[in-house]
C-alpha positions, 0 to 999 in steps of 0.5 A: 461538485461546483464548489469542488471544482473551484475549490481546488482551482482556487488553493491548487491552480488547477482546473479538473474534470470530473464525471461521473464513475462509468460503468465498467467500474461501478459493475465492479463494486458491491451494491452497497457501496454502489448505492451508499456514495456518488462516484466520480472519476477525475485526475488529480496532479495528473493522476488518477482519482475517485471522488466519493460523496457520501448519500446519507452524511448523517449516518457518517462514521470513521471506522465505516468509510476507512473499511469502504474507501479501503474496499475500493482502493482494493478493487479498483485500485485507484485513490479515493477522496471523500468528499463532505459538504460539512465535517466538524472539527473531531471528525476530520481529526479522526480521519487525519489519524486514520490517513483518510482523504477527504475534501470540505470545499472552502475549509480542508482538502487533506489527500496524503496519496497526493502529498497534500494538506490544505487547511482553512487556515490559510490555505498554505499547501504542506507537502508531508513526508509519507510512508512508501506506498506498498508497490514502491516499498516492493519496488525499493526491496527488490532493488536493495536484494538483486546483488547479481544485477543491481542495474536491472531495476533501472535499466527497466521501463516503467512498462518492463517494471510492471510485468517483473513486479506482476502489477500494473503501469499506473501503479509502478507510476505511483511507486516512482512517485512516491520513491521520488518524493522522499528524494530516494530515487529520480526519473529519467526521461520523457516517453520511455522512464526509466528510476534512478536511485539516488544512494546506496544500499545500505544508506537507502535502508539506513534512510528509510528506517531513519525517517520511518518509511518503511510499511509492515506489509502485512495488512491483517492477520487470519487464522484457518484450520487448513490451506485453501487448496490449489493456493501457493503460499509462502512461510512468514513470520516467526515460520520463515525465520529459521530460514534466515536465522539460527532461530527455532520455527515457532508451533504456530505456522504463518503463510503469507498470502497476497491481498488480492488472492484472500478476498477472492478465497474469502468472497468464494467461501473457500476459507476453512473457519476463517477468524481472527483468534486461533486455528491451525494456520495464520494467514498473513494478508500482504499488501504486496505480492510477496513472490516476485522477489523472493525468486531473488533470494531462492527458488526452493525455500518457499519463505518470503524474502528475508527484507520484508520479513524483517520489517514485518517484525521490526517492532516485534520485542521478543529478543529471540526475534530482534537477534535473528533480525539482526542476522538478516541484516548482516547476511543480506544488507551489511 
C-alpha cells in the first residue's frame, strides 16, 4: 500500500487515504471473497473506490477476478481496482481487453471508470473515450423519451435524480460524470447540481451511436421454465417489439428482469432450472432498472421502453429486426 500511495502522488499529484474496508461492507460480501483479497476503502478523483490485493497472486486468473471484481461492484456498488505487486506484460493486455482496473505501482495504473491510463512508458496520462456507464445511459434515455417535459430532468437535483431513477445520489454522480466527459451534457452549480445537456435529441442520439456509447443493457441472458412468482417483469426483445412495430412476436417469450432482483431470486434458489440453453422463458438480466422509464412511454403495455430496446438489438442482423428497429426510431426519435 506505500508503494501505491506514492505511485499515484507521483503520476497523479494527489495524495489518498487508504484504509482498511469496515465491516459494514466486509458482512456484505461472500466468504470467499472476504478471504480471497485485502480490501481497502479509499477516494479516487474525489470518488469513491476499492482497492482489491489478491492473497494468493499465484493462482491469478482473468476470467476469475472479472466474474469477482463484478460480484463487488454488484453489491456494494462501487468501483474496484486490483491491485498486484507484479503482473507480466499478457496479462495486463488480458485485463485491458476485459476493462478491468488494476494498479502495478511504478509501471501501470489502468481505472477506465476514472478515465485513466497510466503507462510505465512515460507515465503520460490518456483520458480515454468510455462507453456510458449504465445509470448515465438510463439517465440519457430518460431524457431523450419525456416529450411532455423535457426540462424536468434538468430542473432536478442530483438529489431529486436519484429518487426518480430508484438509485442512489453517488450513483447519479457518476452517471454526471460520465455524461459529462463525453461533453454530452454540463454541471451547474455548487451544493445544489443540477445537468445540462448540451444538444438535441436527436443529435445526442446521432452522437452517441456515432462514437459508439451506447452499452447493450442486457447483461446476461437466463432461460427458466416459469416466472418467479410475486416478480414484476417487463417483455424485451423480439416479445416487446410488436409493441413498437409491425413485426410479429417471436415463440420464444423474453422478460427484462433487473440485475439486482435476479441475483437475489437466484441466491434464494426461487429460479425454475435456471440455464443458460433453453426453457420456456428467457430472462434478460438488466444493467439498469428498466421501470422508471418506460412510465414515460405507457402505463399498460408491460415492455420495456422502446430506446433501450433498440439498443439491446442494434447488432442483431436479422432483417425483420433492423426494419421494426428503424420504426422505433421514426415514432419516438425523428
Amino acid at each position: 500500500m506505500k508503494k501505491l500511495l506514492a505511485y499515484i502522488n507521483e503520476v497523479l499529484g494527489i495524495k489518498i487515504d487508504i484504509q482498511p474496508m469496515t465491516k459494514v461492507f466486509t458482512d456484505k460480501l461472500p466468504m470467499y471473497l472476504k478471504e480471497g483479497y485485502y480490501w481497502h476503502n479509499a477516494y479516487l478523483a474525489d470518488k469513491p473506490c476499492l482497492f482489491a490485493e489478491i492473497k494468493n497472486a499465484d493462482s491469478f486468473s482473468s476470467a476469475q477476478l472479472e466474474k469477482h471484481m463484478q460480484q463487488v461492484k454488484t453489491i456494494l456498488e462501487i468501483p474496484v481496482i486490483t491491485v498486484f505487486e507484479q503482473l507480466e506484460a499478457f496479462n495486463r493486455k488480458r485485463l485491458i481487453e476485459k476493462r478491468i482496473a488494476f494498479v502495478v505501482p511504478n509501471k501501470q495504473l489502468y481505472a477506465p471508470e476514472f478515465f485513466i491510463d497510466l503507462k510505465e512508458y512515460g507515465n503520460t496520462l490518456k483520458i480515454e473515450q468510455a462507453n456510458m456507464i449504465p445509470i448515465a445511459q438510463q439517465l440519457l434515455l430518460y431524457y431523450l423519451l419525456d416529450r411532455k417535459d423535457s426540462m424536468q430532468i434538468e430542473q432536478k437535483t442530483f438529489k431529486e435524480l436519484a429518487a426518480l431513477l430508484g438509485v442512489n445520489q453517488m450513483g447519479i454522480s457518476r452517471a454526471a460524470e460520465n455524461l459529462k466527459s463525453n461533453e454530452l451534457i454540463e454541471v451547474i452549480g455548487d451544493k445544489e447540481k443540477n445537468i445540462h445537456f448540451l444538444k438535441s435529441r436527436n443529435e445526442l442520439w446521432l452522437d452517441a451511436q456515432k462514437r459508439n456509447l451506447w452499452i447493450n443493457p442486457v447483461l446476461k441472458q437466463v432461460y427458466v421454465d416459469a416466472i418467479p412468482q410475486g416478480t414484476s417483469l417487463l417483455k424485451s426483445a423480439t416479445s416487446a417489439l410488436p409493441e413498437y412495430s409491425d413485426m410479429n412476436p417471436s415463440l420464444q417469450e423474453f422478460y427484462a428482469i433487473e440485475k439486482g432482483i435476479y441475483f437475489k431470486l437466484k441466491k434464494q434458489n426461487l429460479l425454475a432450472n435456471a440455464n443458460k440453453y433453453e426453457g420456456k422463458y428467457c430472462l434478460e438480466v438488466w444493467k439498469y432498472n428498466p421501470e422508471p422509464i418506460v412510465e414515460l412511454v405507457n402505463n399498460d403495455l408491460k415492455v420495456v421502453d422502446p430506446l433501450s430496446l433498440y439498443i439491446s438489438l442494434m447488432d442483431n442482423p436479422d432483417e425483420r429486426i433492423e426494419m421494426a428497429l428503424e420504426q422505433i426510431l421514426e415514432h419516438y426519435l425523428w
